[in-house]
C-alpha positions in Angstrom: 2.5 -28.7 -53.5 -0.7 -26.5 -54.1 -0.5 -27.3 -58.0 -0.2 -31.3 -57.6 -2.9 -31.4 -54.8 -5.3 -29.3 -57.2 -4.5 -31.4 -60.1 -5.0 -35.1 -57.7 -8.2 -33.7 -56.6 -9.3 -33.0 -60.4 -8.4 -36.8 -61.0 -10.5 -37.9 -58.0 -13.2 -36.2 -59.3 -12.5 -37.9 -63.0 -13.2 -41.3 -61.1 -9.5 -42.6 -60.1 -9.5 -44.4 -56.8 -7.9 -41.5 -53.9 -5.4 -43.7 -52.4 -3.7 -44.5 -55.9 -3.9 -40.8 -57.0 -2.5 -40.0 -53.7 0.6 -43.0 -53.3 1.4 -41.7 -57.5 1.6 -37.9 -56.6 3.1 -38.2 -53.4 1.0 -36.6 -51.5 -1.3 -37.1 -48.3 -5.3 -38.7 -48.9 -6.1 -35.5 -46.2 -5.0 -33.1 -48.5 -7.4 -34.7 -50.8 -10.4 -35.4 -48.8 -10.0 -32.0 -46.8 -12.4 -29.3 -48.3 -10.7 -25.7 -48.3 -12.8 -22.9 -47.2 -11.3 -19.1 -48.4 -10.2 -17.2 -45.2 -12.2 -14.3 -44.2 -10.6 -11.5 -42.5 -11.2 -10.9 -39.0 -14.3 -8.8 -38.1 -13.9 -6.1 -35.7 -16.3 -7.3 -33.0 -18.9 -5.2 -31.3 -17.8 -3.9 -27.8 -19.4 -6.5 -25.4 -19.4 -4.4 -22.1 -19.6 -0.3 -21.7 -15.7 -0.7 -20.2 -15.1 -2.2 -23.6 -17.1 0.6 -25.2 -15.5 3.9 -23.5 -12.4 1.9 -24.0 -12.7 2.3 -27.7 -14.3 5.7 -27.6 -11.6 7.5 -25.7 -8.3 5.7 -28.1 -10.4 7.3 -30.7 -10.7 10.6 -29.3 -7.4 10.5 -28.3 -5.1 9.0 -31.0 -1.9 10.6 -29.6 -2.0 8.8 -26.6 -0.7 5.3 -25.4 -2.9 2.8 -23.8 -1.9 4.3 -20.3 -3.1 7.5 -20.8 -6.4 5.8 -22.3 -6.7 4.2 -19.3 -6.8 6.6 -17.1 -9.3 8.5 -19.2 -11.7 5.5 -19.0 -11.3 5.2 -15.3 -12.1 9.0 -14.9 -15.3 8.3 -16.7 -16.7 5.4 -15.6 -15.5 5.9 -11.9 -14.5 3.0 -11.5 -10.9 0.7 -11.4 -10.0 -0.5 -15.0 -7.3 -2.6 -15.4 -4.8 -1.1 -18.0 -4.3 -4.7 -19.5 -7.6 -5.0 -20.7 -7.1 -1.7 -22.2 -3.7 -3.0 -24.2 -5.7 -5.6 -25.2 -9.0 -4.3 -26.6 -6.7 -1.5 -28.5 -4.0 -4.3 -29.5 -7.5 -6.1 -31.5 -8.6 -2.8 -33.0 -5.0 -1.9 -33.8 -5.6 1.3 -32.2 -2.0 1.1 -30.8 0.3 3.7 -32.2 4.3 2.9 -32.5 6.7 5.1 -31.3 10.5 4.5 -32.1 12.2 4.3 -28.7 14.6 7.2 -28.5 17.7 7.0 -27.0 18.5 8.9 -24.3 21.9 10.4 -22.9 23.5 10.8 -20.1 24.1 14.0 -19.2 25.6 15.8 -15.8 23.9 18.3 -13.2 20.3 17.4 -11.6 17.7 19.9 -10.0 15.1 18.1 -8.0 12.2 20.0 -8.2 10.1 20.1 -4.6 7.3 22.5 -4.8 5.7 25.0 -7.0 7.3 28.6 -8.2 11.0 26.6 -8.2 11.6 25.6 -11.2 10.4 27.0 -15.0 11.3 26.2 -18.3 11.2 28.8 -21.1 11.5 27.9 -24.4 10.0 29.0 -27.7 8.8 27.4 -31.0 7.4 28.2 -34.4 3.7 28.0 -35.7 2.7 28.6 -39.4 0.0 31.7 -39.8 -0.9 31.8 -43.3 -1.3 35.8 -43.1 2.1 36.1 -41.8 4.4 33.2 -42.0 6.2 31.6 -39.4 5.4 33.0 -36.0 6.8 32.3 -33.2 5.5 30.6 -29.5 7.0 31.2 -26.5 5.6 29.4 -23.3 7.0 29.1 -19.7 6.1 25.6 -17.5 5.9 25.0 -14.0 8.4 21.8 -13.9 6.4 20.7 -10.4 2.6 20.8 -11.2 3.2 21.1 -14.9 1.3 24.6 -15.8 1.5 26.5 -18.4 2.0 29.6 -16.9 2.8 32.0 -19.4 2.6 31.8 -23.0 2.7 33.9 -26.1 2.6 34.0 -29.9 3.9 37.0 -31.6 5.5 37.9 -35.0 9.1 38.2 -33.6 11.0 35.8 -31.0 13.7 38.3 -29.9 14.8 39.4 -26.0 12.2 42.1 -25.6 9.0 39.7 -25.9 11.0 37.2 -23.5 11.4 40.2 -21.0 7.6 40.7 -21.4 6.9 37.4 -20.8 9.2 36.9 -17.5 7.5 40.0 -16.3 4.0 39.2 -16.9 4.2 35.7 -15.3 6.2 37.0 -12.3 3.5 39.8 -11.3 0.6 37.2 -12.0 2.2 34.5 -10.2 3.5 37.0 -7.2 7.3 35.3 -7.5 8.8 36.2 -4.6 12.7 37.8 -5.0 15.1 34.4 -4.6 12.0 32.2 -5.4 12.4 31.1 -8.9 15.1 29.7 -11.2 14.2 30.0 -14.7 16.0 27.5 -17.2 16.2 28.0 -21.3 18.1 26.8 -23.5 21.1 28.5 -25.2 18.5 30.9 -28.0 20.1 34.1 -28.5 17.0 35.9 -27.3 17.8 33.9 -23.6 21.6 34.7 -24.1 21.0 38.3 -24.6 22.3 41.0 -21.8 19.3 43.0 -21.3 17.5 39.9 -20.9 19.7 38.4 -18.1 20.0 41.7 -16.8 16.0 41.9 -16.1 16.6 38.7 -14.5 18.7 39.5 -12.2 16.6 42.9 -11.6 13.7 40.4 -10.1 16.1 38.1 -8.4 15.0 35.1 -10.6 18.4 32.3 -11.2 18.8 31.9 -14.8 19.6 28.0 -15.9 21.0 27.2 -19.0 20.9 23.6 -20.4 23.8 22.5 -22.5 24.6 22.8 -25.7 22.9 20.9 -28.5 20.9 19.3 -25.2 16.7 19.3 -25.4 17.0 16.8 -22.8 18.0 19.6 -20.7 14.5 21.7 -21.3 12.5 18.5 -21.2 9.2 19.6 -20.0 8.3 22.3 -22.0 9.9 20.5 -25.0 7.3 17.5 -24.6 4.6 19.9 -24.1 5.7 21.4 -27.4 5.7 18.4 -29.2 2.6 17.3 -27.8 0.6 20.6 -28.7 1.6 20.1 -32.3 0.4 17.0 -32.5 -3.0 17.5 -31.2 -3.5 21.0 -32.0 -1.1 22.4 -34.4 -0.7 20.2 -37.2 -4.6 19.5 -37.1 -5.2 23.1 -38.0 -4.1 25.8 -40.8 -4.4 28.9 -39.0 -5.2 31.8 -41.5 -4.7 34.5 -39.6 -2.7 35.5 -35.8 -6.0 35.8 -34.2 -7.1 32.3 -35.3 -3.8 30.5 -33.5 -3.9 32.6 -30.7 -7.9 31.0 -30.1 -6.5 27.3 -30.9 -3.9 27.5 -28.7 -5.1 29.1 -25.8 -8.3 26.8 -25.9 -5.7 23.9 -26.0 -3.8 25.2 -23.2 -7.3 25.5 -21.4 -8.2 21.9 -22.1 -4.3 20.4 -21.3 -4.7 22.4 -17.6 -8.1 19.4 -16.9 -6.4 16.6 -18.5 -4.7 13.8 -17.1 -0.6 13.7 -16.6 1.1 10.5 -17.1 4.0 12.6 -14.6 1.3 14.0 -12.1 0.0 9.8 -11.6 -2.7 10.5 -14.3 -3.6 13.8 -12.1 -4.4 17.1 -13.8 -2.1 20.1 -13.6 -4.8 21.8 -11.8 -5.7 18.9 -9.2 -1.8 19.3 -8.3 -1.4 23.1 -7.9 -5.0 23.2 -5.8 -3.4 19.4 -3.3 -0.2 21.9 -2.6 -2.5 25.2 -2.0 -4.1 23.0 0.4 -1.2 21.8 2.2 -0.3 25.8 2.6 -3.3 26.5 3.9 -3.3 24.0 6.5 0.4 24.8 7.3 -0.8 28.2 7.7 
């Protein structure tokens, strides 16, 4: 179609009359009277409004998150409401939207509702490239109520003895009372080991072990793992242990003020001080 309208328009402009050139090529006369302008692409706008503006600002400083979480960044800096749709829209025009592929999830048997702080952690461990030394290995405990990091440690080796130190360290920070805590892990042969369940039962915290092949089971810290990589981990090359231990602990820092999409978009820290509070009037 493009090729005989290009070639009628060259015979109107030769002189031939357009409704003949248009009834002998078969085509419509508003093909051959309409002028064709090249298409532009769009132009990202300026932001019109300073909601617009920190609405931009904060998706770019935080390109991990959805538009949810941008909102309630924007709201905490403004101070005022902001509706979340605007916020899908402004980062739908700027394509600052990032796609996830929708995971499916499992059923799986055996529920623990969590109720207050000190009942339920999650221990689990990852690794971290060090340049000086390899893989090393990350080993962090999470309040599954106010979402804390309480505990945390990178070290050269992942086996019972630096879980032991961890369990111990946390408990005497965190004054866990004996029958207070239940501690779940998955199935890691530095969780499975005797001397490690032994200590455990020594300070009278319940060990919980998730299922087999089951990260659904340790889903708190697991998130928190994934999420530190992606906004920490894989943004750095750490040369040496010293350097990883300053990212990370600076990022645990920073995660302890943010925003939780599971606390209602309050921080770990707002939680943990709301139920102090409540003690303290109870007392």
């Amino acid at each position: 179609m493009s090729v005989r309208v290009a070639r009628s328009r060259e015979l109107v402009a030769r002189g031939f009359a357009v409704a003949a050139v248009a009834r002998v090529m078969q085509i419509s006369r508003q093909a051959l009277y309409r002028s064709p302008t090249p298409r532009r692409p769009p132009q990202p706008r300026p932001p019109v409004d300073p909601v617009e503006a920190a609405i931009v600002e904060e998706a770019m400083a935080n390109q991990t998150d959805g538009y949810r979480m941008v909102c309630a960044f924007v709201r905490r800096r403004l101070g005022i409401a902001v509706n979340r749709k605007r916020v899908l829209r402004v980062m739908r025009e700027r394509k600052l939207i990032q796609r996830r592929r929708p995971l499916e999830r499992r059923k799986r048997p055996g529920f623990f509702r969590v109720e207050r702080p000190r009942q339920l952690w999650q221990l689990d461990l990852t690794s971290v490239w060090v340049a000086e030394h390899g893989w090393t290995y990350l080993m962090a405990m999470i309040d599954c109520c106010t979402r804390e990091i309480v505990a945390w440690q990178l070290e050269l080796r992942c086996r019972a003895d630096e879980a032991i130190a961890l369990i111990e360290w946390a408990a005497a920070v965190h004054a866990i009372e004996p029958g207070e805590l239940t501690l779940g892990s998955d199935n890691g042969s530095a969780f499975t080991a005797r001397r490690f369940r032994a200590r455990l039962a020594e300070l009278e915290i319940r060990h919980r072990r998730g299922g087999y092949r089951d990260p659904e089971s340790q889903a708190f810290i697991e998130s928190w793992f994934g999420k530190l990589k992606e906004r920490e981990v894989w943004l750095n090359e750490y040369e040496t242990l010293d350097d990883a231990r300053r990212g990370i602990g600076g990022y645990v820092d920073g995660y302890h003020h943010r925003p939780h999409s599971g606390l209602d978009y309050r921080t770990p820290l707002e939680v943990r001080q709301t139920w102090e509070d409540l003690q303290n009037i109870a007392a």
